[in-house]
N, C-alpha and C positions, 0 to 999 in steps of 0.2 A: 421517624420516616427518613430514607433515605434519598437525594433529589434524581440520583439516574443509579440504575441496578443494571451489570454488566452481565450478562451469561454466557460463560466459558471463558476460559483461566488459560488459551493459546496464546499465539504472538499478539494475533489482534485484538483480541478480549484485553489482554495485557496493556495492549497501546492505549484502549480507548480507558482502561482505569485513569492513565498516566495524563493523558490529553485532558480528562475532566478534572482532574486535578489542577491541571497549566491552568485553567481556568476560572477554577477558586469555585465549584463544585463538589457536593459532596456523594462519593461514589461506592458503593458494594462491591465487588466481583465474588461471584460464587462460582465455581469448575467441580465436578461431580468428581474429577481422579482424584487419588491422593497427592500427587505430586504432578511436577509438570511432565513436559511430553521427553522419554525413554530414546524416542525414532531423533536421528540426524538427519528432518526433511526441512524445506524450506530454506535452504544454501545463503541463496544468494538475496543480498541486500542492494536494491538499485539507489542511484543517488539520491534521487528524490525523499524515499524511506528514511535514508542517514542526514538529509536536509532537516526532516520531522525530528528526529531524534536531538538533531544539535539546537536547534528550537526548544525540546526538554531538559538540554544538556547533559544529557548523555552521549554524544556523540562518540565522545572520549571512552567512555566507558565501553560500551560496544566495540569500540577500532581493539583497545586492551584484551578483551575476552574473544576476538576473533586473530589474537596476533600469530596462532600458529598456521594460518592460512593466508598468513600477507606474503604477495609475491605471486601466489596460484592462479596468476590471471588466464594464463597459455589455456587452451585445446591441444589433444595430444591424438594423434589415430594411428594404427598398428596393428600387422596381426595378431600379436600379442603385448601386453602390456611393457617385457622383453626386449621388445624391436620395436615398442613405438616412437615415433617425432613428433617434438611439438611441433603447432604449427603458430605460424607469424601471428602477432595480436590485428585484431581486424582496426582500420584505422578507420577514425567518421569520414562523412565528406562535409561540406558545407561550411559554417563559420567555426563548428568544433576541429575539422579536420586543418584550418588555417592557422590552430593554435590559441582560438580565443576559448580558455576552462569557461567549461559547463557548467560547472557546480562548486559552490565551498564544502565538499565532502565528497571525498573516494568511495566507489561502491566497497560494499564487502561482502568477503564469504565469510558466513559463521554457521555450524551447524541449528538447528533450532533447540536442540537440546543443552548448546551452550548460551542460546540466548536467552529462552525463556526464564530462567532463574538469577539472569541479572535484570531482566525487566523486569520481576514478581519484589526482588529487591528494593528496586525503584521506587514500585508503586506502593508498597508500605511505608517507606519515607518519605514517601510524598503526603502519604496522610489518608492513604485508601483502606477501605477495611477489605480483605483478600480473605476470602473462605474457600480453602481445596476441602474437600471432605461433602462438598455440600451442596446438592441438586435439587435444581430448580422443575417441583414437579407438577405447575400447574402456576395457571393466573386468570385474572380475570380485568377487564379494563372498564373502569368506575366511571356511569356516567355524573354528572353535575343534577342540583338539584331541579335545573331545569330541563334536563336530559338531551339536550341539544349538541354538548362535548363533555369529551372525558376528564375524570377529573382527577385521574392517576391509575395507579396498574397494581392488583395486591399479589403479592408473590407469593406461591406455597412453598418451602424449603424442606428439604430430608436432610439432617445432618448422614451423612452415613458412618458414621464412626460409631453412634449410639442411639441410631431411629429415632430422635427426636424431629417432632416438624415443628412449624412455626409458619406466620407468615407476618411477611413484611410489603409496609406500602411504600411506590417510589412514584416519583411526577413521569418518568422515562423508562424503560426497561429498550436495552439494547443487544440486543439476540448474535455474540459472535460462538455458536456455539455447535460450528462444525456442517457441513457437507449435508448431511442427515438431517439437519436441523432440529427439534421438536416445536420449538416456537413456531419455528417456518409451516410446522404442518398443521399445529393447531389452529394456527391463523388462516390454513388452508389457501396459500399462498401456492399458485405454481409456478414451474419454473420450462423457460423455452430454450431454445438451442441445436446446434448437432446433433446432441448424446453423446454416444459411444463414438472415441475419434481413433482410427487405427486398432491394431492389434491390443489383447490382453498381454501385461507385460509383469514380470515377479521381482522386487527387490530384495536384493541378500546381502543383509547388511551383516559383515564380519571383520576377523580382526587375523593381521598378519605383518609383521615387521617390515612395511617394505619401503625404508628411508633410504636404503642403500639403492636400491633397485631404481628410486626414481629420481635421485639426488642430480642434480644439473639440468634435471629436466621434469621439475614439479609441473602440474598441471590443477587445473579444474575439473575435466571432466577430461577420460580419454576412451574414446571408440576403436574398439576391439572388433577386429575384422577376420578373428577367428571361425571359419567356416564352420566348425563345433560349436562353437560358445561365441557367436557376436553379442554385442549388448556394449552398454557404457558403462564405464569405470569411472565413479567418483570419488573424489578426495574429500574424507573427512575431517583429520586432522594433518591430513598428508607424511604422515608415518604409518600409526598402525592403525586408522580406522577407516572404511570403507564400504561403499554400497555398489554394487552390480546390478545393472537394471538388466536384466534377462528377458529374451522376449519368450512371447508363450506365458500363460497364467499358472503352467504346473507346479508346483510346490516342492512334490513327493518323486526329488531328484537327486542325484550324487553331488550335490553341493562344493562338494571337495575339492573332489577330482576335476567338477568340471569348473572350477575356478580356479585351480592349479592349471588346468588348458588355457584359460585367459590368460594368466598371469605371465606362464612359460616360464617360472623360477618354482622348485620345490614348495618356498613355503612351507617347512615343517610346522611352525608353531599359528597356520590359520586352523580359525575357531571362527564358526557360522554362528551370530548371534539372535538373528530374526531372521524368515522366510516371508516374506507379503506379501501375497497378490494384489493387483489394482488394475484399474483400465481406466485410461484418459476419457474425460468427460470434457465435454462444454455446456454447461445449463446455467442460465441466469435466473434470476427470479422473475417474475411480472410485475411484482411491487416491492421496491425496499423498503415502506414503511407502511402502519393500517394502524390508524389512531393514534396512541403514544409508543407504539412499536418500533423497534427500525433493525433489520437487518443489516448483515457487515459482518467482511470475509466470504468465506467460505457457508456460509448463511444465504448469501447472496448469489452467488457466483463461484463455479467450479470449471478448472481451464488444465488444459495439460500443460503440463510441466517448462515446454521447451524455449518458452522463454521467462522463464523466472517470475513469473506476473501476479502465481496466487495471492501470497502473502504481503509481497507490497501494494498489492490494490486493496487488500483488506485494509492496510494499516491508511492509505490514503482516503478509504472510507470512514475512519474511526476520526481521523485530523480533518476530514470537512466536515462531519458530523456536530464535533467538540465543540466548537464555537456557536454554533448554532443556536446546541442545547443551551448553553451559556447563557446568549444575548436573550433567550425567550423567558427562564429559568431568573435571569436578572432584570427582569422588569427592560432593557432596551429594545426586544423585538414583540412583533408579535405574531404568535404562533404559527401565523402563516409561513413565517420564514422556510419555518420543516419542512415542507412540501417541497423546499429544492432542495434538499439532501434525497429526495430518485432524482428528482428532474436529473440532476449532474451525477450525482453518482450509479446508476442503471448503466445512462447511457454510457459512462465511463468504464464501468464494467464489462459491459456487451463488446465497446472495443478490444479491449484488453484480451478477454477470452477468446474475441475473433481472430483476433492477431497473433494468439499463442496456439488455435487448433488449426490454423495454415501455414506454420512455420514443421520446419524439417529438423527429425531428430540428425540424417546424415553432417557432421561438422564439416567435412570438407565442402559439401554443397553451399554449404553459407558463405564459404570466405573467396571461393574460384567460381560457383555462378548463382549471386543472390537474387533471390525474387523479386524483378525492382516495384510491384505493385504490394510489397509490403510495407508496412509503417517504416520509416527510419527507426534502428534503433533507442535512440534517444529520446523518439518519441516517448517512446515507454519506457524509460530509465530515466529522465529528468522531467517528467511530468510537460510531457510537450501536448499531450491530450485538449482540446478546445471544447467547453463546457456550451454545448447547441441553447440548452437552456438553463434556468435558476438564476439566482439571487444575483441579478447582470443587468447592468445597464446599459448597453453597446448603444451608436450612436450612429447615422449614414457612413461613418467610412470605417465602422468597424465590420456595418455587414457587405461591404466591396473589399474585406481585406481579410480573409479567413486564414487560420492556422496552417499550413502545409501539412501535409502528413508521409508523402514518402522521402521530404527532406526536415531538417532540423534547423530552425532561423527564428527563432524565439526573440520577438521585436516588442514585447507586452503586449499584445493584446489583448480584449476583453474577454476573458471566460479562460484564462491561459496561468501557467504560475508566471509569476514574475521573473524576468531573467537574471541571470547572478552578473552581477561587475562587484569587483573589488571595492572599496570607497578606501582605504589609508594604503601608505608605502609598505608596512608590516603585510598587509595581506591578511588580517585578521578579522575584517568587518568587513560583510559582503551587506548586497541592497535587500537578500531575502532576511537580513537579520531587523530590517528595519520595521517590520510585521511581526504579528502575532507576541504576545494573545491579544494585540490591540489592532484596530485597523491603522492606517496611513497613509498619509496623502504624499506623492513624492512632486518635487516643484524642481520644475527646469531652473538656472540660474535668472534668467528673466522674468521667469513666471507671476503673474497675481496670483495672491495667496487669500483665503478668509481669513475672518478676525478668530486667532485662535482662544480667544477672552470666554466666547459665545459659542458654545458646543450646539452641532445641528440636531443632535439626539441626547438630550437628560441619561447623564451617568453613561455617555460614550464619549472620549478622550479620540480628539484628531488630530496625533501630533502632524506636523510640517515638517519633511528633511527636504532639503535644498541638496540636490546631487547633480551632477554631471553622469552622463551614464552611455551615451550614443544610441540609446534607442529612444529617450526623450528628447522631445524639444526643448531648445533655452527657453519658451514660454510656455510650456505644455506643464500639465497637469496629471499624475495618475491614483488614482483612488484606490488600495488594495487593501482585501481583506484579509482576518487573522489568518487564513492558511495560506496566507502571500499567493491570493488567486486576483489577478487585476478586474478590478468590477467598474471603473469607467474610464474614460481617456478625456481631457480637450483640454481647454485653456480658459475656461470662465468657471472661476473659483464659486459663486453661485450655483452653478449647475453640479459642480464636484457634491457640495453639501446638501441641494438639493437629491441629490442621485443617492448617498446617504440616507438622508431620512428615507424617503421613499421606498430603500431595499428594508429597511428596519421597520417600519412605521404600517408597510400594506398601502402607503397612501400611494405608491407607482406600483405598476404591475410587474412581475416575475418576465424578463425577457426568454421568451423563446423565437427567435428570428436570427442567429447566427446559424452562418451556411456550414457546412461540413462536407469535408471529402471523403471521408471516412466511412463504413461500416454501420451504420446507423443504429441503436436497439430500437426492436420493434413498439409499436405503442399494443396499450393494451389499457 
């Protein structure tokens, strides 16, 4: 028996092998393809994403397999690709734009066709057993002898290589297994939303030499204002590989010709490699999890593109996920815990989507007149998101002191990540390294501390870092847990450990009473 069974072998399927792993679980992944995903989709990697990553130590590895896109940070717009300018990198405002870093990790661009086969890498030396060939065609969720909860999930398997099936028992099955879902439907799970946001739009993803053409003036993304052929121009490897998002869902076009119109350079040696249609959706689910189920990713939540949000929120669903399963799976929680992996991550979702289906494909509109009623960016690239409910123990001036959401000022708060400071002159130990896969208590230089001799949770470790940080006080106290999410605030070392058990034990109740300014997901 296996303790948690992954379904679907994408980025985030991938992450959460890797994340059960960080945790000293033992994990399946089964993906139906034969290999991983062909498509160069899911670009862009937000800080927060490469924060999870350098947590598994890969960070490094990732920045390596994405180096032919360092530098691509620019937006570019143009009648044609020919005559286009970049335009100026957009600058924060607030305590980023003052110069104080965000993050101990650069975002990045990587195709997802180069990432996924260093994360499937990964996660077999990490200890994971990885099955591509091999779909998950059915399950069923066991109850106990006294049929009041379940007592694991039995999986049916189709090898497809040689139609063998089989089936296997796991304590967890975790469903990243795409848009469509099938888990999602069997569990007959829906999902709410916009729907359909804007126009039908076609990706043609092809290939053409064009390092000369764009050389001084790489970019990320560059919007074509050809009266013909508008659409955007993305950089795949930023030489010769590329995707055109074309508006219109028509397929059965001159491909060529009319991306030689984009371009405005010959291009003898382009070759159209894929045609795809798709239309921007918004649809969340109603519930991320039903029994030992749990949706994540694209299972969960589907968002248009335009701010990069899909796949990093999947992956920050699989890293709140991770630990959860861990602490329940390891005898320290109990199973109540799961139930705020929706609490947080729904309503975490619901933003995200909502804040990527109100954002504008036009670039220039973003950097000469931004929408000021939308999220800061940051918000959503350094996990500045404020978690309304789950595994939190906010305290009277956590709920008079809620998250901002159309600025960026990451002070710790409760249901928030933890903010980065540096801790040595090298610049190599930041305070989110101080978390995960263990919790941590971080103590002002004056602070009263407990007795770290007497753990407040059997087989949970609290270590004490003494930091300097300027969002702590020299007596203050903060409690965070393994996905470096702050889960309480004060100054009586008692309460800190009591606030502990409590989120672990069931003996305190799940906080749901932090305010939000935000977008709210609906209850259901």
């Amino acid at each position: 028996m296996t303790e948690v069974l992954v379904v679907g072998g994408g980025l985030v399927g991938l992450t959460a092998a890797l994340v059960c792993r960080h945790h000293g679980l033992a994990v399946t992944l089964v993906e139906k393809r034969d290999a991983t995903s062909p498509q160069p989709k899911a670009r862009r990697l937000h800080m927060r994403s490469m924060e999870v990553f350098r947590e598994l130590g890969l960070a490094g590895k990732v920045h390596e397999a994405a180096r032919d896109l360092a530098g691509h940070d620019h937006m570019a717009t143009g009648r044609t690709l020919a005559e286009a300018e970049r335009l100026p990198l957009w600058q924060p405002s607030g305590p980023a734009g003052a110069g104080l870093e965000v993050s101990p990790e650069l975002p990045c661009l990587i195709a997802q066709d180069g990432l996924e086969p260093v994360l499937r890498a990964a996660a077999v030396a990490a200890g994971a057993t990885v099955r591509f060939a091999t779909e998950l065609t059915g399950f069923e969720q066991l109850p106990d002898a006294a049929g009041t909860q379940r007592d694991g999930v039995l999986a049916t398997l189709l090898d497809r290589t040689d139609g063998r099936r089989e089936r296997l028992l796991c304590q967890y099955l975790v469903a990243a297994d795409g848009a469509r879902s099938p888990v999602r439907e069997a569990l007959g799970i829906g999902r709410s939303g916009r729907g359909a946001v804007g126009e039908p739009s076609t990706s043609v993803y092809f290939e053409a030499d064009l390092a000369e053409v764009v050389r001084g003036r790489e970019f990320n993304i560059c919007q074509i204002e050809h009266p013909r052929m508008p659409g955007g121009l993305v950089s795949v490897d930023g030489r010769r590989r590329w995707v055109f998002m074309a508006q219109g869902g028509a397929t059965d076009r001159d491909w060529p010709r009319l991306l030689r119109t984009a371009l405005g350079v010959p291009a003898p040696d382009l070759q159209v490699l894929s045609v795809l249609p798709w239309q921007a959706e918004m649809r969340v689910a109603d519930h991320y999890s039903l029994g030992r189920v749990h949706l994540a990713g694209d299972a969960a939540h589907v968002m248009p593109p335009f701010a990069a949000s899909g796949a990093n929120t999947g992956i920050a669903d699989v890293h709140n996920l991770g630990w959860k399963l861990a602490a329940v799976l390891h005898g320290q929680a109990a199973p109540a815990l799961l139930d705020s992996y929706d609490a947080e991550r729904r309503a975490a979702g619901w933003f995200a989507a909502d804040q990527s289906s109100r954002r504008t494909q036009a670039l220039r509109d973003r950097l000469t007149a931004p929408d000021p009623t939308l999220a800061h960016p940051y918000v959503l690239a350094a996990g500045g998101f404020q978690y309304p409910a789950g595994a939190l123990a906010p305290g009277p001036a956590d709920l008079a002191d809620p998250e901002p959401v159309t600025e960026f000022d990451p002070a710790g708060r409760v249901g928030t990540r933890l903010p980065h400071r540096w801790l040595d002159v090298p610049r190599t130990r930041s305070t989110l390294d101080l978390a995960g896969p263990h919790w941590a208590l971080l103590a002002g230089p004056a602070a009263r501390v407990p007795d770290s001799a007497d753990p407040p949770v059997p087989r949970t470790p609290l270590p004490v870092h003494r930091v300097e940080t300027g969002f702590l006080a020299v007596d203050g106290l903060m409690l965070v847990r393994p996905d470096q999410v702050v889960a309480w605030r004060g100054s009586d070392p008692a309460m800190a450990t009591a606030a502990l058990a409590g989120l672990l034990t069931g003996s305190g109740p799940l906080a749901d009473a932090v305010p939000q300014s935000g977008t709210p997901a609906p209850t259901s």
